[in-house]
C-alpha positions as semicolon CSV with decimal commas, in nm:
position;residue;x (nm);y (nm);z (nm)
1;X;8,870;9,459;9,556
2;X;8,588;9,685;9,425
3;X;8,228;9,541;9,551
4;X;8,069;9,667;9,202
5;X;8,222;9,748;8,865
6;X;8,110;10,111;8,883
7;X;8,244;10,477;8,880
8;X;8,284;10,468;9,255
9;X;8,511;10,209;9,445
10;X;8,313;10,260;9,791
11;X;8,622;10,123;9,980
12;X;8,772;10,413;9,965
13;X;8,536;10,708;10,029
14;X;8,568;10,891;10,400
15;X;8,231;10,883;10,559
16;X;8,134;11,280;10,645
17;X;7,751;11,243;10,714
18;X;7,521;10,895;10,754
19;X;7,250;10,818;10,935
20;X;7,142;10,458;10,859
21;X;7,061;10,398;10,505
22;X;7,187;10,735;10,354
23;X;7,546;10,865;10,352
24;X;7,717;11,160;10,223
25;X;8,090;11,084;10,189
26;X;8,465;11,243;10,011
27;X;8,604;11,016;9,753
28;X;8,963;11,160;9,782
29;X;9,082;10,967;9,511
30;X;9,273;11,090;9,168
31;X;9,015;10,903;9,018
32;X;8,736;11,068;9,147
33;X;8,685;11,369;8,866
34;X;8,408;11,356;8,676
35;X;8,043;11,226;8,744
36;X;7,794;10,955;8,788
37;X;7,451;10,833;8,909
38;X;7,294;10,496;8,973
39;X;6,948;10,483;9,057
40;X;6,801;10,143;9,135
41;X;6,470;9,959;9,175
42;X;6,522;9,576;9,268
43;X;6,760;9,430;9,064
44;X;6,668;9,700;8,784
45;X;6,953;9,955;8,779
46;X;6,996;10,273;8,525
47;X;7,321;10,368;8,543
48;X;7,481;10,738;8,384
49;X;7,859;10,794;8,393
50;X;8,066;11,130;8,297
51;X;8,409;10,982;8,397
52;X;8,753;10,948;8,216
53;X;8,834;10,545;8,263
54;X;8,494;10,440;8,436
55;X;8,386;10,126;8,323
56;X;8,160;10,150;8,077
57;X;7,795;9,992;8,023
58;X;7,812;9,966;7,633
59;X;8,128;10,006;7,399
60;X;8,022;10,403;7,288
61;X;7,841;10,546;7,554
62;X;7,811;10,501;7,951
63;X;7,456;10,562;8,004
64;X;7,272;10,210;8,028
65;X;7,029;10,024;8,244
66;X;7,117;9,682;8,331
67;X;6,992;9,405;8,546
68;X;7,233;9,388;8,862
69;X;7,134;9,211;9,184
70;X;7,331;9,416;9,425
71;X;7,196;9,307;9,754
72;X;6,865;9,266;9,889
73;X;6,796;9,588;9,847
74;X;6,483;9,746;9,701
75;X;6,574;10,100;9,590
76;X;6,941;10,229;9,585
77;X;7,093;10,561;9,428
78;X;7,451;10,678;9,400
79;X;7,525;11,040;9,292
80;X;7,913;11,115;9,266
81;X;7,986;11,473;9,201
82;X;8,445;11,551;9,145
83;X;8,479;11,466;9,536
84;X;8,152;11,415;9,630
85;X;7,936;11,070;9,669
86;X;7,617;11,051;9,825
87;X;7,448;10,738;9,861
88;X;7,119;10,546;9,975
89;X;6,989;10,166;10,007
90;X;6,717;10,051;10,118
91;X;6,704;9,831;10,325
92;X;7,097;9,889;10,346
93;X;7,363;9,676;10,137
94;X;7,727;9,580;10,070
95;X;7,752;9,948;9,897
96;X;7,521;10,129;10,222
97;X;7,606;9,995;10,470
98;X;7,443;10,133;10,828
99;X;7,631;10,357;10,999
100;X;7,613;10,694;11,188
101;X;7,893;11,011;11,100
102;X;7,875;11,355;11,218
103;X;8,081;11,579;11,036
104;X;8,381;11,318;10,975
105;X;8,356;11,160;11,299
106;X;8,194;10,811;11,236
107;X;7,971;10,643;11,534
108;X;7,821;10,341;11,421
109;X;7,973;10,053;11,321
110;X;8,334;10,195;11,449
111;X;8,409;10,499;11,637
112;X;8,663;10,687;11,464
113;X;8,758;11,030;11,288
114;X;8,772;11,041;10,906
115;X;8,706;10,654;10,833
116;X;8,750;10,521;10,489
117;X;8,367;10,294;10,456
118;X;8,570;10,004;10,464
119;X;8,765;10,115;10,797
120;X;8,440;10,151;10,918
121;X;8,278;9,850;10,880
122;X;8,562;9,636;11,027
123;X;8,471;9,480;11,365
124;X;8,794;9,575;11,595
């Protein structure tokens, strides 16, 4: 289950670089061509989307802003590049969550090489 309706389903991106509240990740999914950004203040998020099949924010275009309350948090961002994602919350969120990767090798939550974000952030 996807935690937002957006370009990126964070469950399955492999953590490469985070420290805290920022997190540079692979999306190695067939899915994952094209681009898109999120930028976020509050619950106030503008949205831009370049992607074959991402959902889209109004019926002809995918570049929007939109109320969304995703978290507590009070600025996020979200720039996915083909295979690239990097991401920031702060303070962190559902989407961010904290953790601590050096070069593939995740730390913090879970210790463990080449971790999907959601293999990382269960408690094992």
């Amino acid at each position: 289950m996807k935690i937002h309706d957006d370009a990126v389903d964070e469950e399955k991106v492999i953590l490469c670089c985070a420290l805290c509240c920022v997190n540079l990740s692979v999306y190695p999914a067939c899915d994952c061509w094209g681009c898109s950004g999120k930028a976020g203040v509050c619950c106030c998020n503008a949205e831009l989307c370049c992607k074959p099949g991402a959902p889209l924010l109004f019926p002809f275009c995918c570049v929007g802003c939109k109320p969304e309350c995703d978290g507590c948090s009070i600025i996020n961002g979200q720039v996915h590049a083909c295979c690239a994602v990097m991401s920031c919350a702060m303070p962190c969120n559902e989407e961010v969550p904290v953790a601590v990767s050096v070069a593939g090798l995740t730390l913090y939550p879970r210790c463990g090489l080449c971790l999907t974000q959601k293999e990382a952030m269960v408690r094992g």
